[in-house]
N, C-alpha and C positions, 0 to 999 in steps of 0.2 A: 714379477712383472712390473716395468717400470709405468709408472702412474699415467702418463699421456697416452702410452697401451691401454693400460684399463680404462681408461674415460674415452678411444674410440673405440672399445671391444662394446662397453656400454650404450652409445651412437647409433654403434652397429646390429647390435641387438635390439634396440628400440625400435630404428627404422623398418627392421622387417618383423617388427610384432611379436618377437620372442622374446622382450621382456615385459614382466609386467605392469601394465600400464599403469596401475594402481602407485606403483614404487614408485613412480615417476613426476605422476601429475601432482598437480594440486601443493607443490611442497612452499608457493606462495603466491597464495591466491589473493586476486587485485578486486575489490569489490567495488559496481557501480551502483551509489545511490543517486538517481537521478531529483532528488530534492535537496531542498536545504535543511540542514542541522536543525535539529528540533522537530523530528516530527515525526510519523507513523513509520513509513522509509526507513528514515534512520536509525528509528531505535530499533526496528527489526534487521535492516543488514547488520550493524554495530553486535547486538545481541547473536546476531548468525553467525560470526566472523569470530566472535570468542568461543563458541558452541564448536565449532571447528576446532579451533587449537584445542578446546580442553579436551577433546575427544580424539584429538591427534588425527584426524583428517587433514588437516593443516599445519604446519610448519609457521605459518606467519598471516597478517592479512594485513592487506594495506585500504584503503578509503578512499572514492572520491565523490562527492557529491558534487552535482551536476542538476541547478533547477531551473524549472522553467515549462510550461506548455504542458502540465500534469503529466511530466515526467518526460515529454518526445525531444528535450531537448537533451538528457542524457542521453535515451535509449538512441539518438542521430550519433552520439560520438561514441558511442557502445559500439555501435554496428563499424563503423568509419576506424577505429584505434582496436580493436578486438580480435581481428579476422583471423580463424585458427587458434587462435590462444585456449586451450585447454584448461587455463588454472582460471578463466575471466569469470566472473559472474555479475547479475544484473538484477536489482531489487525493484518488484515490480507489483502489480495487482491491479484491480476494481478501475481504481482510479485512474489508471494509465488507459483501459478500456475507455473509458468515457472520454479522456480527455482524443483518444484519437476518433472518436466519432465525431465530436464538436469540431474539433481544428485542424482534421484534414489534413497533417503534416504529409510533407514525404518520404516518411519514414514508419515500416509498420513491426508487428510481432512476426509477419512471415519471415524476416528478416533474421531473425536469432532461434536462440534454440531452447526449446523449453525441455526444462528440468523438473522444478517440484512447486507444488500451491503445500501452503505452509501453514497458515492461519486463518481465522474467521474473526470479526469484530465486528460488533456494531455500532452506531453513530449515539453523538450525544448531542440534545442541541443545549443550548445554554444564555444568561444573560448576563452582563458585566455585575458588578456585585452593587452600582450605585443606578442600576436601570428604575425606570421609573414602573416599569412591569414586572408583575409577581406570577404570571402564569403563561402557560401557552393558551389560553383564551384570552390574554389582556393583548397577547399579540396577533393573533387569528382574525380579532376585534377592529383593530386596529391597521392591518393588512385590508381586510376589508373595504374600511371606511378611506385608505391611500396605500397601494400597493405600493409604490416608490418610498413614504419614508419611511419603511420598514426597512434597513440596511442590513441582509444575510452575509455573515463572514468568514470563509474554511477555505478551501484549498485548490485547487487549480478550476477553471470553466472543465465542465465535468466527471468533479471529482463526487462520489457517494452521497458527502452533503449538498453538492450543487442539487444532484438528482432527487432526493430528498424533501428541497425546499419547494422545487418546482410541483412534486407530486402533493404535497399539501395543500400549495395552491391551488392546483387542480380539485384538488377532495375537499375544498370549503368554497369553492364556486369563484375564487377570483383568475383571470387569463394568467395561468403560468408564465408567460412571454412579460409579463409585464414587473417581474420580480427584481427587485434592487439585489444583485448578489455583487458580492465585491470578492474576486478571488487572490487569493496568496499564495506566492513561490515553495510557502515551505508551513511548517507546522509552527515554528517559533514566531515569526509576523502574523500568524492568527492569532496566536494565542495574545501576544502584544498590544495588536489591535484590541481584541475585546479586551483585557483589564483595562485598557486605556479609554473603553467606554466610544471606542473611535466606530463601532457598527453597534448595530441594534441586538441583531441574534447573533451567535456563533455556534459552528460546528464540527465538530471533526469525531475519528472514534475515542472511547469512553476513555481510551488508557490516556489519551495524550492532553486531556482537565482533568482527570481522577484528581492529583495533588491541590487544584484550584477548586476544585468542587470540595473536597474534605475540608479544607481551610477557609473555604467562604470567601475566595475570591470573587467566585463565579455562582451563579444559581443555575441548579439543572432544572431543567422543564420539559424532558420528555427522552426517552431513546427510540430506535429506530427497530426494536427487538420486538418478535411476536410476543415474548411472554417478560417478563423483568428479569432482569441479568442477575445470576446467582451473587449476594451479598451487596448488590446495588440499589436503593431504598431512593428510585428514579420511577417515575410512570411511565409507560409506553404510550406513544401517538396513541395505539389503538386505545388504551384504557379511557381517552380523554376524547372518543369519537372522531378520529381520525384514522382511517384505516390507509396506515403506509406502516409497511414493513419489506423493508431495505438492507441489507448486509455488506460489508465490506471486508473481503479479502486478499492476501498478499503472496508472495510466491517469487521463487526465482526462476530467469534461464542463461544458457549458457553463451558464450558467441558464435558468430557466424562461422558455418565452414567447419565446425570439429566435427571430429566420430562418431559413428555411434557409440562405438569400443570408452573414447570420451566422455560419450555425452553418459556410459552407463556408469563410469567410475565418478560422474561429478555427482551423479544420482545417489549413487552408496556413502558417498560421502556428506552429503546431506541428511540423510538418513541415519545414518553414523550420529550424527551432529544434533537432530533435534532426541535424541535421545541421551544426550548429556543434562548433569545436575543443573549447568549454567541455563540449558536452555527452558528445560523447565521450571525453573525459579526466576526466569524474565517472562515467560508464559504467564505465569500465576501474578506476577506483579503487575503486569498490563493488562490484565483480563483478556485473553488471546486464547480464542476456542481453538486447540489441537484441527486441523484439517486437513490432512497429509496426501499429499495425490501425487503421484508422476507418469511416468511412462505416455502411454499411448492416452487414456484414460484423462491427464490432467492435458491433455493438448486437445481433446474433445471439451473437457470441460470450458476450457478456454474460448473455444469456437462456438457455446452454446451462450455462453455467460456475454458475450459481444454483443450476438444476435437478441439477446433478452434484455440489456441493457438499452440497446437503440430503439428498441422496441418502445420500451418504458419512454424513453426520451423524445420520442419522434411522439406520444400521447402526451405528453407533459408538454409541449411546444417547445421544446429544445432543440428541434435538429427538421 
């Protein structure tokens, strides 16, 4: 059979569903990280995206980060460059949630197609390594006595640590609303900021200062974890009479307009994927609790985790 034969015999077979879709898709998949380089986002698309190849669900994966508006300025060119694209995916979570309650874009998650929740993490807060504070009671203290110069520093207006800061405030008697937060495009400008001593506190989840907390750039002062995170010698809010326990999770979905038949094979191929050596040995080194949800099940969870977020936020004076 001459070759231009066989690749419409194959066309022709796709189009009407008799081959399999599995053969097909996915053989280069385009991944959106709607943040900037350096930061939770990223090192989880990047680490998804080799998980993929090693596991041969993927053929290839290409990159684009895209920051801005805790993430709605990706997931707007996601929706807008995507439509149908089978091989597309979209790295997303917690933070994306919040940032669309705060800023209202026009642009939502009805719009895409949800695939898989992937991890759990939770938050670290932290202080530059030359701060004049040694505790989260010399900042609590200190909040207190001037809510404004206490300068909070992570990641997009309502991302987990926004949420976070506001709920402490709330739990030590000062107006939440009146909290100095300073947010950033991406994990790498937080991080920047606090060594540079440019905000007060900083936060984001444990994996992305792990390297700055071991080396003493940074000093840790508290997680956001009900109980202390296995092999991390950090205190919890709660241990230090603050009762906030807050989690931050991540997850992909697919673009607008594909299959089910699509959306099942983007599914198995994820699944495929977190169960490669690479994936679990980026797991373990960013302390990333396993949380694997899809189907029907991870699009309810989605719907509840919205609803519970704005909740929290619309208590905390946020929204």
């Amino acid at each position: 059979m001459r070759r231009d034969t066989f690749l419409k015999s194959l066309a022709a077979l796709a189009a009407t569903g008799a081959f399999p879709l599995s053969a097909l898709a996915a053989a280069n998949v385009k991944m959106m990280i709607p943040a900037n380089p350096g930061g939770g986002w990223d090192a989880t698309g990047r680490a998804l995206g080799k998980a993929l190849q090693e596991s041969g669900a993927a053929s290839s994966v290409t990159y684009d980060n895209k920051g801005g508006a805790a993430g709605a300025l990706g997931l707007a060119q996601f929706i807008n460059g995507s439509k149908g694209d089978p091989n597309a995916l979209m790295v997303m979570g917690a933070v994306m949630l919040g940032g669309l309650i705060t800023g209202k874009p026009p642009v939502s998650l009805s719009q895409v197609t949800p695939i898989a929740r992937l991890t759990s993490e939770y938050n670290v807060f932290v202080l530059p390594a030359n701060s004049p504070f040694k505790t989260m009671a010399d900042v609590i203290a200190q909040l207190k006595k001037d809510p404004g110069s206490v300068k909070w520093g992570g990641g997009s207006r309502g991302s987990t640590e926004h949420i976070a800061a506001a709920m402490i405030a709330r739990e030590v008697g000062v107006d939440p609303s009146k909290i100095n937060y300073v947010a950033f495009r991406g994990g790498g400008e937080a991080t920047a900021a606090i060594l540079g001593g440019n905000v007060t506190v900083g936060g984001s989840g444990y994996s992305e200062f792990a390297e700055y907390i071991n080396t003493g750039k940074m000093k840790a002062l508290a997680v956001t974890s009900d109980a202390r995170l296995k092999g991390v010698n950090v205190p919890t809010l709660k241990e230090q009479g603050i009762n906030v326990v807050i989690g931050n999770w991540r997850g992909v979905y697919g673009a607008p307009g594909i299959s089910a038949a699509e959306r099942q094979t983007l599914t198995e191929m994820i699944l495929k994927a977190v169960k490669s050596k690479s994936w679990m040995e980026a797991s373990e080194k960013n302390n990333w609790t396993a949380a694997v949800l899809t189907g029907a099940a991870f699009e309810k969870f989605v719907d509840d985790d919205f609803a519970s977020l704005r909740a929290t936020m619309v208590k905390s004076g946020m929204v």
